[in-house]
BATISE-93983 format. One record per residue: x, y, z of N, C-alpha, C in turn; residue number from 1. Coordinates in steps of 0.1 Angstrom, whole numbers. Layout:
N
  n.px  n.py  n.pz ca.px ca.py ca.pz  c.px  c.py  c.pz   i
     X     Y     Z     X     Y     Z     X     Y     Z NUM
...
END
This chain:
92
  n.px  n.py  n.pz ca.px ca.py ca.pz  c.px  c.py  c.pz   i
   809  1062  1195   823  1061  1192   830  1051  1201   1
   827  1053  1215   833  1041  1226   832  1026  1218   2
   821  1027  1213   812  1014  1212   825  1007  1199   3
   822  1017  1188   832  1013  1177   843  1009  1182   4
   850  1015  1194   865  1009  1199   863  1002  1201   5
   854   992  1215   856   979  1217   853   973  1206   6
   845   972  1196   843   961  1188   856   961  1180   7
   861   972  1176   872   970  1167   887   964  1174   8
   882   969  1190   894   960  1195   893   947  1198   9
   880   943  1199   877   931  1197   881   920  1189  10
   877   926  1175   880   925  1168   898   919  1164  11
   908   932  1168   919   927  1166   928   915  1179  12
   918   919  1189   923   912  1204   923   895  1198  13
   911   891  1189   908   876  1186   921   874  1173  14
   928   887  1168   943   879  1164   953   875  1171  15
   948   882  1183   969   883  1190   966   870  1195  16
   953   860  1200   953   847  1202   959   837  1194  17
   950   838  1179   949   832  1169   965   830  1162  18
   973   841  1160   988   839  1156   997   835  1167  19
   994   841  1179  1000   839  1189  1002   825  1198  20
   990   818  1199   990   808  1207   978   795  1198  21
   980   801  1188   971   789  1177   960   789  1180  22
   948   795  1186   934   793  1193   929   807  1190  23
   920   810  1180   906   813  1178   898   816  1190  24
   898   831  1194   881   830  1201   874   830  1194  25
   869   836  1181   855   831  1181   856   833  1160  26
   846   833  1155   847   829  1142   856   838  1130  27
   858   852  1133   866   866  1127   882   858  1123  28
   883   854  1133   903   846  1135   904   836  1133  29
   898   829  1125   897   814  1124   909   811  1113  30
   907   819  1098   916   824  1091   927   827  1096  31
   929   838  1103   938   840  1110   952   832  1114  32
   947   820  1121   951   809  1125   958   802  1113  33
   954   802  1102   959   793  1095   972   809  1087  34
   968   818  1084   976   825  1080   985   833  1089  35
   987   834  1101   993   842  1112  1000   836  1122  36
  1002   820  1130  1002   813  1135  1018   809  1131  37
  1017   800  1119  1030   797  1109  1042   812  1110  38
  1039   821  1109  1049   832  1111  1059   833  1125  39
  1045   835  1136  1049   832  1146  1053   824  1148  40
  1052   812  1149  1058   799  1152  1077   802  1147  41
  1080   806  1137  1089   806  1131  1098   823  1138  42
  1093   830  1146  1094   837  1153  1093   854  1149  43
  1082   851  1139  1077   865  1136  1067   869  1135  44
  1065   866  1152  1051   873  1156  1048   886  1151  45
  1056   897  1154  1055   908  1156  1052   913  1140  46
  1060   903  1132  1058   913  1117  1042   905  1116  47
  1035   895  1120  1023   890  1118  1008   900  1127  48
  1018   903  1136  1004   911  1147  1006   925  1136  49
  1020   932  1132  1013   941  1125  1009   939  1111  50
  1008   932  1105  1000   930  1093   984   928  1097  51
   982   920  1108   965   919  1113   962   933  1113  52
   968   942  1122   965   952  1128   963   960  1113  53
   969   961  1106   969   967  1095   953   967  1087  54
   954   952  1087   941   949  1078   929   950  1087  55
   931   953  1095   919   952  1105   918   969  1101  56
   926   980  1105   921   994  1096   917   997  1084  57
   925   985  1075   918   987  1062   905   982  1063  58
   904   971  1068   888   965  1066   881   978  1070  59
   883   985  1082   874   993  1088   871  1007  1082  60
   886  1011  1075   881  1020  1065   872  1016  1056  61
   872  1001  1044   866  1000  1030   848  1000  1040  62
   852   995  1047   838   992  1055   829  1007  1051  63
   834  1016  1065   830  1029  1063   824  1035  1051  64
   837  1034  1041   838  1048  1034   828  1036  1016  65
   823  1026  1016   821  1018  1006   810  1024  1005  66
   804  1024   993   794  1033   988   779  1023   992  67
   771  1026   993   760  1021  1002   751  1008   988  68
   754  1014   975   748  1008   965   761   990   963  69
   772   997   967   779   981   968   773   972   968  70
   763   966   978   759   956   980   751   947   967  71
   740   961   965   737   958   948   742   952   938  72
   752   961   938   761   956   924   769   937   928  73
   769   942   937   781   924   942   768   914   938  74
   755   916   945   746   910   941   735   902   926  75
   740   918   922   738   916   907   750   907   904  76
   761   908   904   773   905   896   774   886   903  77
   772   884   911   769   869   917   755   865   910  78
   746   871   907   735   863   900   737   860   885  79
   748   866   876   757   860   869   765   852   863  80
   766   842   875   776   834   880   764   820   872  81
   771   813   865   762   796   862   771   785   868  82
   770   774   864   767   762   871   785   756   870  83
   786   765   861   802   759   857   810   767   869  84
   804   780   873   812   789   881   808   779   898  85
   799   778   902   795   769   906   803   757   913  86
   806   749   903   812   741   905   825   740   910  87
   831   751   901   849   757   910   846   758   919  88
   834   766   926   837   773   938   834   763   950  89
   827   753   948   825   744   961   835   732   956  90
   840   731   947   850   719   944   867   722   955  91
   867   731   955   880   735   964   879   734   978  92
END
């Protein structure tokens, strides 16, 4: 249980950089940066740090509680996908 805390504070510690002072520790906040940064800048850090913080519980709930066959189905459902789907997806 210790263990889950650091990583999940880990986890949120690499936003309060990323919105806060524009810099990414490491690959999780990179996003971040582009979506949390602009708030703050404009002086709304605070409504930005709790929206991270928010999603960082939800991620950790869907994580948890996601049925173990998920991965299956995502996988099936991507092998689906043809050349036209394809093409949107790396054209952007």
């Amino acid at each position: 249980m210790m263990l889950a805390g650091i990583y999940y504070g880990c986890m949120y510690g690499g936003a309060v950089t990323a919105i806060l002072i524009n810099t990414p520790g490491d690959a999780p906040p990179c996003m971040t940066v582009l979506d949390g940064y602009p708030p703050g800048a404009q002086g709304r850090a605070g409504a930005a740090l709790a929206i991270a913080a928010m999603s960082s519980v939800h991620r950790r709930h869907a994580r948890r509680h996601a049925p173990p066959s998920s991965p299956c189905r995502l996988a099936e459902f991507a092998l689906k996908f043809g050349p036209p789907i394809f093409r949107l997806m790396l054209s952007r």
